[in-house]
TISE-653830 format. One record per residue: residue in three letters; residue number from 1; x, y, z of N, C-alpha, C in turn. Coordinates in steps of 0.2 Angstrom, whole numbers. Layout:
<nodes>
- ALA NUM X Y Z X Y Z X Y Z
...
</nodes>
This chain:
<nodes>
- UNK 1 111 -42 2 110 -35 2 102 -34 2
- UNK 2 100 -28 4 92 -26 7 90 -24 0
- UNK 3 94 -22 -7 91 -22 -12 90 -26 -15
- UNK 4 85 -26 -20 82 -35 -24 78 -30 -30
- UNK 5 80 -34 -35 76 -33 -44 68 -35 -42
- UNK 6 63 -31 -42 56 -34 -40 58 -40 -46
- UNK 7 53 -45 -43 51 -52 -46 48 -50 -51
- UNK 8 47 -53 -56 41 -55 -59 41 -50 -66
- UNK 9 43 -43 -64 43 -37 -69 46 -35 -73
- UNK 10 49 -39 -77 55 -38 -82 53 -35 -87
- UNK 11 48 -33 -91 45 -30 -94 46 -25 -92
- UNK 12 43 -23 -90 40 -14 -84 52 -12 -81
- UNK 13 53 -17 -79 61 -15 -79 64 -12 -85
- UNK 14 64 -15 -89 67 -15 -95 66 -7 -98
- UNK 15 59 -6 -98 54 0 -100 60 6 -97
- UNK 16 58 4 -88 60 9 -84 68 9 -86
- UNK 17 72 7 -86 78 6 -87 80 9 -94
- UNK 18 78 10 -98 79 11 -106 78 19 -103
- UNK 19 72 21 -101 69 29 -98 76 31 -95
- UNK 20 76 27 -89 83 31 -85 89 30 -90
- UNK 21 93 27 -95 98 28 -98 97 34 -102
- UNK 22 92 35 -106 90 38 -110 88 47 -107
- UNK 23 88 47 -101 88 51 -99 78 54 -98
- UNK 24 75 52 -101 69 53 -103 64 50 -94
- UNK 25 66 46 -90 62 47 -84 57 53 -81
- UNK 26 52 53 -81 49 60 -80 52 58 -73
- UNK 27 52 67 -68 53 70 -64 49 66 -57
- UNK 28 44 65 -59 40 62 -54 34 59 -55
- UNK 29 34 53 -50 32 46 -53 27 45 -49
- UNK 30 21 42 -49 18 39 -44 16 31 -46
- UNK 31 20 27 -41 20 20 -44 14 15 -39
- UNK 32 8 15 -42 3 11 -39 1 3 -41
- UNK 33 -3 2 -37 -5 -8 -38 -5 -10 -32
- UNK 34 -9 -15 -30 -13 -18 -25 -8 -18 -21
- UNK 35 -8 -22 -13 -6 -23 -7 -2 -30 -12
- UNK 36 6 -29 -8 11 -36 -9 13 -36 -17
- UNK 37 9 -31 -23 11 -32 -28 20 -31 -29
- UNK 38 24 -27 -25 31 -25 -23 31 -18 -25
- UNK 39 27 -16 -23 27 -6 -23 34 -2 -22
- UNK 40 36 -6 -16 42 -3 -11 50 -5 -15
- UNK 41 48 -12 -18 54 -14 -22 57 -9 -27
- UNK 42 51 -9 -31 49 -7 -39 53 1 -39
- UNK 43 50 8 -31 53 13 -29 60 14 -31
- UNK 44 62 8 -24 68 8 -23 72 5 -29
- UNK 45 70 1 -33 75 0 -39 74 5 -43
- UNK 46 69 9 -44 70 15 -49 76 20 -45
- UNK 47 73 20 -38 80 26 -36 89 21 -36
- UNK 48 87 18 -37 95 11 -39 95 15 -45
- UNK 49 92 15 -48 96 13 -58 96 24 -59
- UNK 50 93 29 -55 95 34 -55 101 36 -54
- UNK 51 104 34 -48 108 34 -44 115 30 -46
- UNK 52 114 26 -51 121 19 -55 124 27 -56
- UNK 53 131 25 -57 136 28 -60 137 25 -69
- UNK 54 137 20 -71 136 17 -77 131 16 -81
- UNK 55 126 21 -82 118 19 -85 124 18 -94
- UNK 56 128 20 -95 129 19 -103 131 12 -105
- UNK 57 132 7 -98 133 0 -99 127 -4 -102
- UNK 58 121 -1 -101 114 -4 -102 111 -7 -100
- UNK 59 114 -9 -95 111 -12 -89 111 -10 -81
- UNK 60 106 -4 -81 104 -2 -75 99 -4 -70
- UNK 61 98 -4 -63 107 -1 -62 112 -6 -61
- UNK 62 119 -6 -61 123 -12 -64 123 -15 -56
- UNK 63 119 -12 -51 120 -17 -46 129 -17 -43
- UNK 64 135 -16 -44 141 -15 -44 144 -9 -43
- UNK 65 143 -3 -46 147 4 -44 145 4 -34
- UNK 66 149 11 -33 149 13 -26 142 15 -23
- UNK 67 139 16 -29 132 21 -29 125 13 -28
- UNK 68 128 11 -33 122 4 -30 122 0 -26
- UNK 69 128 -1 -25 129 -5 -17 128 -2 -12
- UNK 70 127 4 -11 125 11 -7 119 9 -7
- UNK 71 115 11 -11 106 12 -12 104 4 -10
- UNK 72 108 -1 -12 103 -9 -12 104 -11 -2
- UNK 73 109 -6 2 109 -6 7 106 0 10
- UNK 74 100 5 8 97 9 12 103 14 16
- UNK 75 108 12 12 115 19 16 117 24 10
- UNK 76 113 25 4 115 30 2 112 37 2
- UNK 77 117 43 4 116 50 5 110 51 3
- UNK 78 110 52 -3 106 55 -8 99 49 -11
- UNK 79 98 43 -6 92 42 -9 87 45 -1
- UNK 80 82 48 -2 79 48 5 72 43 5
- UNK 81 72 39 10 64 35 10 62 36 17
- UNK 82 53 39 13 49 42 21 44 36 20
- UNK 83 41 35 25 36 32 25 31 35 32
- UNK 84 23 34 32 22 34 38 22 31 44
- UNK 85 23 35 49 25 33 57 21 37 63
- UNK 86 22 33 67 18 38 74 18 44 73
- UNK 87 12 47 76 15 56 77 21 53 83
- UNK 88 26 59 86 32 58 90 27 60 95
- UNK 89 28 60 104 23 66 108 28 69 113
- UNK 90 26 72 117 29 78 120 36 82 116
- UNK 91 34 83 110 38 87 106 35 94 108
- UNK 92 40 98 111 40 103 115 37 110 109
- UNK 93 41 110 101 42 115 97 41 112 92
- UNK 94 40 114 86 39 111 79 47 107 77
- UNK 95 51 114 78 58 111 77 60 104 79
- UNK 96 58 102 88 60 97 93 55 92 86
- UNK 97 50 93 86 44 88 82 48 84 75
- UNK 98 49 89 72 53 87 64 62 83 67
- UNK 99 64 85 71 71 80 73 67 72 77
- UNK 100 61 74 81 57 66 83 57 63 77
- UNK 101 54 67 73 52 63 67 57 60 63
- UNK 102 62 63 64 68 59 58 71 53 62
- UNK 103 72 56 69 73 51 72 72 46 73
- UNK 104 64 45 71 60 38 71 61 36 65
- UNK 105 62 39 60 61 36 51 71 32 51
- UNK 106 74 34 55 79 32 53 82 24 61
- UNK 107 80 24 64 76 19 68 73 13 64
- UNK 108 68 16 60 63 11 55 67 8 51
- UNK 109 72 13 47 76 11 41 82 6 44
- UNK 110 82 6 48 87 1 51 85 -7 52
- UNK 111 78 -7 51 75 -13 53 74 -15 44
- UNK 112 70 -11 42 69 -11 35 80 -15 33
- UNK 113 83 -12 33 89 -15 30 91 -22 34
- UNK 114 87 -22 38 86 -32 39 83 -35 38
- UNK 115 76 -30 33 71 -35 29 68 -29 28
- UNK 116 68 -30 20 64 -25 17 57 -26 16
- UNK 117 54 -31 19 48 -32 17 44 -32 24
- UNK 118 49 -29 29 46 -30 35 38 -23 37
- UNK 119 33 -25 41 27 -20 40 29 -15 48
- UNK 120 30 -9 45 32 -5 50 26 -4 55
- UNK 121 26 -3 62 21 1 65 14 -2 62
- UNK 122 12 -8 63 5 -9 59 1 -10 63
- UNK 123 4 -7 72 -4 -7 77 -5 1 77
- UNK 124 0 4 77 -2 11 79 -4 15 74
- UNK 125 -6 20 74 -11 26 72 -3 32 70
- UNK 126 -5 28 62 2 33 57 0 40 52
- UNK 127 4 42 50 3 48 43 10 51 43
- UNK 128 8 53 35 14 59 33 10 65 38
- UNK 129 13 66 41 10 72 45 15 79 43
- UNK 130 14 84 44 15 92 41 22 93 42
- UNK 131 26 92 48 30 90 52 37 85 48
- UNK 132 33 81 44 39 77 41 38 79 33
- UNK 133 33 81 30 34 85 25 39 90 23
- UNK 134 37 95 28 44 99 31 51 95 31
- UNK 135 54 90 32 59 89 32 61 86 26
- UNK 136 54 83 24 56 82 15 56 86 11
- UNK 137 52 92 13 57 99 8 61 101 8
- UNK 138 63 100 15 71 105 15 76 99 14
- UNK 139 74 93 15 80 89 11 80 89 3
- UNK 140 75 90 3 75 91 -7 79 98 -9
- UNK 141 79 104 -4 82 110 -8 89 108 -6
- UNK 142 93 103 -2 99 105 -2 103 100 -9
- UNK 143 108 103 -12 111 98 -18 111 92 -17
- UNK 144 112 87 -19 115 79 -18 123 80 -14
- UNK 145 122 77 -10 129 77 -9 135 75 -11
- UNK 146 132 68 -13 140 62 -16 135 60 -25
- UNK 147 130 60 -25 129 57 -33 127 66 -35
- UNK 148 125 63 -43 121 69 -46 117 72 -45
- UNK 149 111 67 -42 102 67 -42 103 67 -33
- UNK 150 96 69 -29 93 66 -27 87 63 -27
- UNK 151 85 58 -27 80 54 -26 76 54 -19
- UNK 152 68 55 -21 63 52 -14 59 47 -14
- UNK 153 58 43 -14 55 37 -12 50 37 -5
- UNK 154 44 41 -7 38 42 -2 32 38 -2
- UNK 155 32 34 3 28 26 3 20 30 6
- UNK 156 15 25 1 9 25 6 7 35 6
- UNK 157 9 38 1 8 44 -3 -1 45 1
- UNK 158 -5 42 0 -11 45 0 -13 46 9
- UNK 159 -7 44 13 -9 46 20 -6 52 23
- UNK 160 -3 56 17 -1 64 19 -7 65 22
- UNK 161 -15 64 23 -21 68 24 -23 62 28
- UNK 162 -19 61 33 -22 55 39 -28 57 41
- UNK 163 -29 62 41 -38 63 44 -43 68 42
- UNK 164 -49 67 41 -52 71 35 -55 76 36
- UNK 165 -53 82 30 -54 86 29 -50 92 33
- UNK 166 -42 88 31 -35 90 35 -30 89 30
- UNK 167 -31 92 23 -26 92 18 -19 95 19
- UNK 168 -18 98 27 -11 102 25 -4 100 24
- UNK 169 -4 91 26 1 87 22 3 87 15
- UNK 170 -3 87 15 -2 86 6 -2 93 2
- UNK 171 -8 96 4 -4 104 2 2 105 1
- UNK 172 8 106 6 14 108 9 18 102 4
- UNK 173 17 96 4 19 91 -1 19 94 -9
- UNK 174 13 97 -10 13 99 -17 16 105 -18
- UNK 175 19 110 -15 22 115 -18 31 114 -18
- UNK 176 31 108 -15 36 103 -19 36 102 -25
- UNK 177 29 98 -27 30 95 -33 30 101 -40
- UNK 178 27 106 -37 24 109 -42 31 113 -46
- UNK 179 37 114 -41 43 117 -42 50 113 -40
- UNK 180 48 108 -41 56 102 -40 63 104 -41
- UNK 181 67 106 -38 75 106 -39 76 103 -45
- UNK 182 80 104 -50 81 101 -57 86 97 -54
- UNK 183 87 94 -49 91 90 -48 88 83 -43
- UNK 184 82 86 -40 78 82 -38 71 78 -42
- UNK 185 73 67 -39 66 65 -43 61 62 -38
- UNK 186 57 62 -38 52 59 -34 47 57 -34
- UNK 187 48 50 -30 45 43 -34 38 43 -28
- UNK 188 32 43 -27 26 41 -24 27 33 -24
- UNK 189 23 30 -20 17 23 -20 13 27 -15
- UNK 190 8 20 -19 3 19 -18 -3 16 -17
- UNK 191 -5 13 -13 -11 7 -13 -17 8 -16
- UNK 192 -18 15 -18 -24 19 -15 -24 25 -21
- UNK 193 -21 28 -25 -21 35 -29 -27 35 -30
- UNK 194 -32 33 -29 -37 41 -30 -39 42 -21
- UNK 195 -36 41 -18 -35 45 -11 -34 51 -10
- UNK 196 -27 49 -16 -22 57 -15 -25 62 -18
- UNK 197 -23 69 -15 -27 75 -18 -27 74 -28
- UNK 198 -34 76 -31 -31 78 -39 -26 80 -40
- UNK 199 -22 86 -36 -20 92 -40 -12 87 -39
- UNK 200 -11 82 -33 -4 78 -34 -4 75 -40
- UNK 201 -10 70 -41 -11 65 -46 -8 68 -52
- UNK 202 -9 75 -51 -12 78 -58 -2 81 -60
- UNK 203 1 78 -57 7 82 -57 14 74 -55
- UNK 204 7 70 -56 16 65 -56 13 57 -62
- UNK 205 18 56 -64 16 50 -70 13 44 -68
- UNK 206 10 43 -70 6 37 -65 9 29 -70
- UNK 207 12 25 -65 16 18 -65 10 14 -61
- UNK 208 8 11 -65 5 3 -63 9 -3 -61
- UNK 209 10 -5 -55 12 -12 -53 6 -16 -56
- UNK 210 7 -20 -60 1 -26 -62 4 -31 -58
- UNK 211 -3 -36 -56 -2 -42 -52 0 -48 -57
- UNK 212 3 -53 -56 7 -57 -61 0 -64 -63
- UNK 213 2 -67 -65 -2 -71 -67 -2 -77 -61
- UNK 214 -6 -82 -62 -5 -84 -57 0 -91 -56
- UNK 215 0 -94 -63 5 -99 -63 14 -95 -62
- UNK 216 13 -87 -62 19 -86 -61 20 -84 -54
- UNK 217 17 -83 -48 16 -83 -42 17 -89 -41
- UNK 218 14 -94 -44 15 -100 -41 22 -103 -42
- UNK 219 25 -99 -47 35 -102 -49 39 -101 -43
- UNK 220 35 -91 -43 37 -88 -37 38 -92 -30
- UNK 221 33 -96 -27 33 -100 -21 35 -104 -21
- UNK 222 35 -110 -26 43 -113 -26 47 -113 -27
- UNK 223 52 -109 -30 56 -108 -29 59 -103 -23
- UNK 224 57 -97 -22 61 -93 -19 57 -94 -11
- UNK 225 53 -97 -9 49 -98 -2 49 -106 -3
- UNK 226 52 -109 -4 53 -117 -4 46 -120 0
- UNK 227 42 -120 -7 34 -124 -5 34 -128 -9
- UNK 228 37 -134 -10 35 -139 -15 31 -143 -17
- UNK 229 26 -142 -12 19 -146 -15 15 -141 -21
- UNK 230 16 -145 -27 12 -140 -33 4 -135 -29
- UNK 231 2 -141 -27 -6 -141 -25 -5 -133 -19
- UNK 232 -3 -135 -17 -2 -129 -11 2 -123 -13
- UNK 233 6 -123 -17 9 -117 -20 6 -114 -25
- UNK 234 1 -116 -29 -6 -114 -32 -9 -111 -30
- UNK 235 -12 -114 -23 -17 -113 -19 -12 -106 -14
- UNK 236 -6 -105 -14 -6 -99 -12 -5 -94 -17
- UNK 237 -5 -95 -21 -3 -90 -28 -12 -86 -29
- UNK 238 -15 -92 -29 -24 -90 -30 -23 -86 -26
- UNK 239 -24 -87 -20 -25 -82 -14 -21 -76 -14
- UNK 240 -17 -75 -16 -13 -68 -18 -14 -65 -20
- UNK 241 -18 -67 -25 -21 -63 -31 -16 -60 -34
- UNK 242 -10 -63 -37 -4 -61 -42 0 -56 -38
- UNK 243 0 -55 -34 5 -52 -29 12 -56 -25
- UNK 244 17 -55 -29 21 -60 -24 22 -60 -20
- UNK 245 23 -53 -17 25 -53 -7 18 -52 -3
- UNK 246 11 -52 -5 7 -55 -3 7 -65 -2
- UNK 247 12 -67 -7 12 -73 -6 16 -75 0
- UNK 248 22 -71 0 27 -72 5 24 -71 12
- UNK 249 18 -65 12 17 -69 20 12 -73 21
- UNK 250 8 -74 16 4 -80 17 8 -83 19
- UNK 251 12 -85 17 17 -92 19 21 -92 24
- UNK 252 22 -86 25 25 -86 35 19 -87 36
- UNK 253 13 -85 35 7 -85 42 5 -93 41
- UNK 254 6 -96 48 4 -104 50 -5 -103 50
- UNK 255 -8 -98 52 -17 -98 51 -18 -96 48
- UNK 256 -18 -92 43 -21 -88 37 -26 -85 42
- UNK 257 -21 -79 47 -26 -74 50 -34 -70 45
- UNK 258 -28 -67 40 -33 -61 37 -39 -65 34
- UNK 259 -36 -72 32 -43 -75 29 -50 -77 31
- UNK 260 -44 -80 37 -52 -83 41 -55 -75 46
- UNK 261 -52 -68 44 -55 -63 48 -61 -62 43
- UNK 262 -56 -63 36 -63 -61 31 -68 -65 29
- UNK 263 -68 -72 31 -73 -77 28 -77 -74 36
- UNK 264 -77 -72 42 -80 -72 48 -83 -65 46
- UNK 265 -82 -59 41 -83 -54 40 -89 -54 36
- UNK 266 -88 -59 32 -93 -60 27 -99 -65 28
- UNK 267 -95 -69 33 -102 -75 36 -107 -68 40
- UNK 268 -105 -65 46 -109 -58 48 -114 -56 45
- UNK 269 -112 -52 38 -115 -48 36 -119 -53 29
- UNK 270 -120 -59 28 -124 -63 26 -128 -63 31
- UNK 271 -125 -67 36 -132 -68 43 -136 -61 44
- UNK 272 -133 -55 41 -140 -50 43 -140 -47 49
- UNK 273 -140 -51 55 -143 -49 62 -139 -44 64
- UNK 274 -141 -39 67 -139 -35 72 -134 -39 75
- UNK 275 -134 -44 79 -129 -48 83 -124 -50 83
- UNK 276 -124 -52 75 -119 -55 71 -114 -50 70
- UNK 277 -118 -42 68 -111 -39 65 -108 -37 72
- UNK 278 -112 -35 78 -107 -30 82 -103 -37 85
- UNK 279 -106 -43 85 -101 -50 89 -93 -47 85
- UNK 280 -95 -51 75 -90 -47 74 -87 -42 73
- UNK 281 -89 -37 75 -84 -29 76 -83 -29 83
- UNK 282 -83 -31 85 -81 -31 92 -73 -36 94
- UNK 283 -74 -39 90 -65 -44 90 -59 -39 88
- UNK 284 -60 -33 84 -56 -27 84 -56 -22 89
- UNK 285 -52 -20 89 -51 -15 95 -51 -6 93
- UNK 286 -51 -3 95 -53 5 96 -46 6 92
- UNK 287 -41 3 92 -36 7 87 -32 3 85
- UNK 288 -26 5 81 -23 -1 76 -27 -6 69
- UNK 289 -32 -1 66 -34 -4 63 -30 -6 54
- UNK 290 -24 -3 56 -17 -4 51 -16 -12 51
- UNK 291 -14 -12 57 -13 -18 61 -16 -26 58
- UNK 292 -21 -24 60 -26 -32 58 -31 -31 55
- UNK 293 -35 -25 55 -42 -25 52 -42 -23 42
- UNK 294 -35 -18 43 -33 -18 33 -30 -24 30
- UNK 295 -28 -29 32 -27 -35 29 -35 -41 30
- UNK 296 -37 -40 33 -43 -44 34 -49 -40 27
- UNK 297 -49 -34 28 -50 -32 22 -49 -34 14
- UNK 298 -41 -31 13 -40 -34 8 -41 -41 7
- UNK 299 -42 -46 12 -43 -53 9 -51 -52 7
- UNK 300 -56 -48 10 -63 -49 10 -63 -47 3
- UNK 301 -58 -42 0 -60 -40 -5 -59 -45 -10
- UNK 302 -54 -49 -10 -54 -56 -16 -60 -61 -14
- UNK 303 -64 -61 -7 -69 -68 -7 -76 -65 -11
- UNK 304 -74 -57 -11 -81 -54 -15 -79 -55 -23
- UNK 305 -75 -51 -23 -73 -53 -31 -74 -61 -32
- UNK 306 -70 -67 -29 -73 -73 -29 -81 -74 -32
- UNK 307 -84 -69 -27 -91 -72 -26 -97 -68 -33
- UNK 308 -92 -62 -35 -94 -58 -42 -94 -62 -46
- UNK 309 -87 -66 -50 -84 -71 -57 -90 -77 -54
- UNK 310 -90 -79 -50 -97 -86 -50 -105 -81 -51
- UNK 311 -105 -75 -49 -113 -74 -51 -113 -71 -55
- UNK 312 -108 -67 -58 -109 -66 -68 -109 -70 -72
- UNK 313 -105 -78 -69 -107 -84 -75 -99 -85 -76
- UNK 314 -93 -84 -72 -87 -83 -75 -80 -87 -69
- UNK 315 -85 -93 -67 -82 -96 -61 -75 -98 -63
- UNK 316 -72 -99 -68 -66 -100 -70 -59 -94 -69
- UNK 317 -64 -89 -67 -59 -83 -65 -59 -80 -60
- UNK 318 -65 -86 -55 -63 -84 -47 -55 -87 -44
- UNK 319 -53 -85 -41 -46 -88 -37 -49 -94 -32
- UNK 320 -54 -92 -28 -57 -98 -25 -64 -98 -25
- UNK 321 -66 -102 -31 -74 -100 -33 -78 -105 -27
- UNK 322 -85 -101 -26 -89 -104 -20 -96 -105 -25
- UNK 323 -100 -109 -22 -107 -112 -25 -113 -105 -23
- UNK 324 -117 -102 -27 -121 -99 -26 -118 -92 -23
- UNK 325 -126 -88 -18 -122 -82 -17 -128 -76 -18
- UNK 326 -124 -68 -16 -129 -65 -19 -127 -64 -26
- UNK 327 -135 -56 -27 -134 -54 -35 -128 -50 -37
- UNK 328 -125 -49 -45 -122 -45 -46 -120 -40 -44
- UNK 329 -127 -36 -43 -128 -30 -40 -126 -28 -32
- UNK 330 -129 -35 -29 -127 -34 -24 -121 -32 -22
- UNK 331 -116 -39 -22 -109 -38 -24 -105 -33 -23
- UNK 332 -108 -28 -32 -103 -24 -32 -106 -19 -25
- UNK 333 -113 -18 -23 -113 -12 -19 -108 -15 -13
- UNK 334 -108 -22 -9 -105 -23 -3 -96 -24 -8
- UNK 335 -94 -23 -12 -88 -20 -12 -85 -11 -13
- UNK 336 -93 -10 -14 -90 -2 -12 -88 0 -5
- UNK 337 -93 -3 -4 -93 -3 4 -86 -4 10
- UNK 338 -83 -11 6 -76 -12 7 -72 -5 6
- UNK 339 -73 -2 -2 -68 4 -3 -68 9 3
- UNK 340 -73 11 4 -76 16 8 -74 15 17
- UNK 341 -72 9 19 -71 7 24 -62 7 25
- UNK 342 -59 5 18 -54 4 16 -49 12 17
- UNK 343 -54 14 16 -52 24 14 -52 25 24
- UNK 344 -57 24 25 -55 25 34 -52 24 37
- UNK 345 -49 18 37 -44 13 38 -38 18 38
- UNK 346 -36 18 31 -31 24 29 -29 32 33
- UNK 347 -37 33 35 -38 41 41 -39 38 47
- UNK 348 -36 32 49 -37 30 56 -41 34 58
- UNK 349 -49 30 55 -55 30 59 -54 24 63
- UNK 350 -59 24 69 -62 18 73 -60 11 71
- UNK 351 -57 5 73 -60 0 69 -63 -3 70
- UNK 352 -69 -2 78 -74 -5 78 -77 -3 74
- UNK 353 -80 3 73 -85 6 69 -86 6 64
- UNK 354 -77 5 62 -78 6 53 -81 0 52
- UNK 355 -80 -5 56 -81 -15 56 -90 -13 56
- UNK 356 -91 -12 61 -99 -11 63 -103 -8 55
- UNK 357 -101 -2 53 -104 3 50 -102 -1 43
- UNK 358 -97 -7 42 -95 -9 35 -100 -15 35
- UNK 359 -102 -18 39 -106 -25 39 -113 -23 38
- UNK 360 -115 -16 42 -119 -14 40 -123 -12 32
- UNK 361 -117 -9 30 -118 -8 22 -119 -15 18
- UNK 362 -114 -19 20 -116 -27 15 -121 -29 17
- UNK 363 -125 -30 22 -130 -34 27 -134 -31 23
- UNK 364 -135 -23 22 -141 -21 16 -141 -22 8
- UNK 365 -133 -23 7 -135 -25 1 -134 -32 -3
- UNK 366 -134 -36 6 -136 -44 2 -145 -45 3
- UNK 367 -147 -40 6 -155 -39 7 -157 -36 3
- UNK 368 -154 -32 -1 -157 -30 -6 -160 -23 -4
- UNK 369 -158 -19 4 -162 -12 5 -155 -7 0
- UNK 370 -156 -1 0 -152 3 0 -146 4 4
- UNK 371 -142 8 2 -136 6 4 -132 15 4
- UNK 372 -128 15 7 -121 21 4 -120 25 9
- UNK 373 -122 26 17 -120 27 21 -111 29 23
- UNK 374 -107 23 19 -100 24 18 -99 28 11
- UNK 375 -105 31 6 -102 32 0 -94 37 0
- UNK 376 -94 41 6 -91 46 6 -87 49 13
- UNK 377 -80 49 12 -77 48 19 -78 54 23
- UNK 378 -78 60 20 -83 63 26 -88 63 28
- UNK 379 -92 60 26 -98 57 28 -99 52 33
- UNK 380 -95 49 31 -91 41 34 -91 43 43
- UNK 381 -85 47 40 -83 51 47 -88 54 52
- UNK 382 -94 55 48 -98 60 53 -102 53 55
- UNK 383 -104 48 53 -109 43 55 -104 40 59
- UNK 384 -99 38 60 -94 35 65 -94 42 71
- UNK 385 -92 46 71 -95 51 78 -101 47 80
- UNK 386 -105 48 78 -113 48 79 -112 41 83
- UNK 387 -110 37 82 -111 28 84 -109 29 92
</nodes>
């Protein structure tokens, strides 16, 4: 079945489970933590254990009733999961737009139920766009039709505003939240929550996915990705930074793409040169920075922390510690910088640009000039025009 208990979280289940018997679930959730931590899992099991017919057995959800075996298959009525996707094009009317639009999400969902871990549309230029909003309204006002509840399950929450200083997704998204059907819950993730407008933030529970330890990633890869070399099932547990399904593609991936994009991202913006960074931004392309350039990211974001735990004196707690480096200071400014390019990423800015204007930033603050050109994504935006 395409349902599965997230790995690793039995605490955090038990909690959530106790909530859902008890009746006590707040209304709406926003379930956050890094890339691979099982964001997508963790949702969808909550909309599982809403949706059991048995929560007075105590063990929710029993996985067994009509209703779970429904949900663990992505076929039941009443749970709906959007995620974002292309805009549609030659949508004649709004109407025709919002039927492309389901038409696509249910297309996705097809694939998704041959692997829930699969990464939807990662070259094209996606968002919750106004358009699918709208159809998550109107599927929230109509009753359940076969359980008691409906459940939403809306991934990747903080790309309602795929482009800056164009809140109307999320606007239209919150006058939902702010008046829910008493029959309707609704579960966010998140890679990102402080992306999302305050006023949602401010209106759903906020759920930490924690990353697991790392001898427990490493159980994870032996067992259930059949790695039996101790030594290398460690060495990809480090590199996950306690994320289990970030371990799982490392482990499909025969090159370790994203890493060797981030040690060549970081080599650049050491070397300083004008040459170095645009050679490097130049091996990205004008779009799809979903694609390839947000996982190259997130790996640069562990070779800098790496490189923080060895220059505060605390090399024990790097995942793959390196000899020397820059200052402290520096660091944390070239991982702001990350953030800030990370957030762009998200409004499908440029990805040469953002690569160009990101190397740019670290390149000044392993030099020691001033920095903050990316402090601020509209800002961001207007220096990416200008290039």
């Amino acid at each position: 079945m395409t349902g599965e208990r997230p790995w690793g979280q039995e605490d955090l289940l038990r909690r959530l489970a106790g909530a859902v018997a008890d009746r006590r679930l707040p209304q709406s959730l926003l379930v956050h933590g890094p890339e691979g931590v099982g964001k997508r899992s963790l949702a969808l099991w909550v909309a599982r254990a809403l949706q059991c017919e048995a929560p007075e057995a105590g063990d929710v959800p029993c996985e067994a009733c009509r209703n779970c075996r429904m949900a663990a298959r992505l076929e039941h009525p009443d749970i709906h999961l959007h995620f974002p996707m292309p805009r549609p094009k030659r949508a004649a009317s709004r109407a025709k737009l919002r039927e492309a639009i389901e038409a696509q999400r249910h297309e996705r969902l097809a694939r998704l139920r041959e692997d829930l871990h699969a990464r939807l549309d990662p070259d094209a230029v996606t968002g919750l766009y106004v358009a699918a909003v709208e159809n998550i309204r109107d599927q929230a006002s109509r009753r359940p039709s076969m359980a008691r509840r409906s459940v939403f399950v809306i991934e990747d929450a903080e790309r309602m505003v795929p482009q800056s200083a164009s809140p109307e997704a999320a606007n239209a998204f919150l006058k939902l939240l702010e008046e829910p059907p008493p029959f309707a819950y609704i579960v966010l993730t998140s890679g990102r929550p402080d992306a999302l407008l305050p006023t949602i933030r401010s209106r759903t529970v906020p759920l930490r996915v924690a990353p697991l330890p790392i001898a427990r990633v490493a159980a994870y890869v032996a067992e259930h990705l059949d790695v039996r070399d101790d030594d290398r099932a460690r060495a990809v547990a480090r590199r996950a930074g306690g994320a289990v399904y970030r371990a799982r593609a490392l482990v499909d991936s025969e090159t370790g793409e994203s890493e060797a994009a981030a040690d060549g991202l970081l080599a650049a913006a050491l070397d300083g040169s004008p040459q170095a960074r645009y050679r490097a931004a130049s091996r990205y392309s004008a779009r799809g920075a979903r694609g390839e350039l947000e996982p190259a990211l997130e790996a640069l974001r562990i070779r800098l922390r790496d490189m923080l735990c060895v220059a505060a004196g605390a090399p024990d707690a790097a995942l793959d510690p390196t000899d020397g480096g820059p200052s402290e200071g520096a660091i944390l400014d070239a991982l702001g910088a990350v953030d800030a390019a990370m957030e762009g990423v998200g409004r499908n800015l440029n990805p040469q640009a953002t690569t160009a204007l990101l190397l740019e930033e670290m390149g000044a603050a392993f030099a020691g000039r001033p920095t903050g050109r990316m402090a601020g994504t509209p800002q961001f935006a207007g220096v990416l025009r200008s290039l």
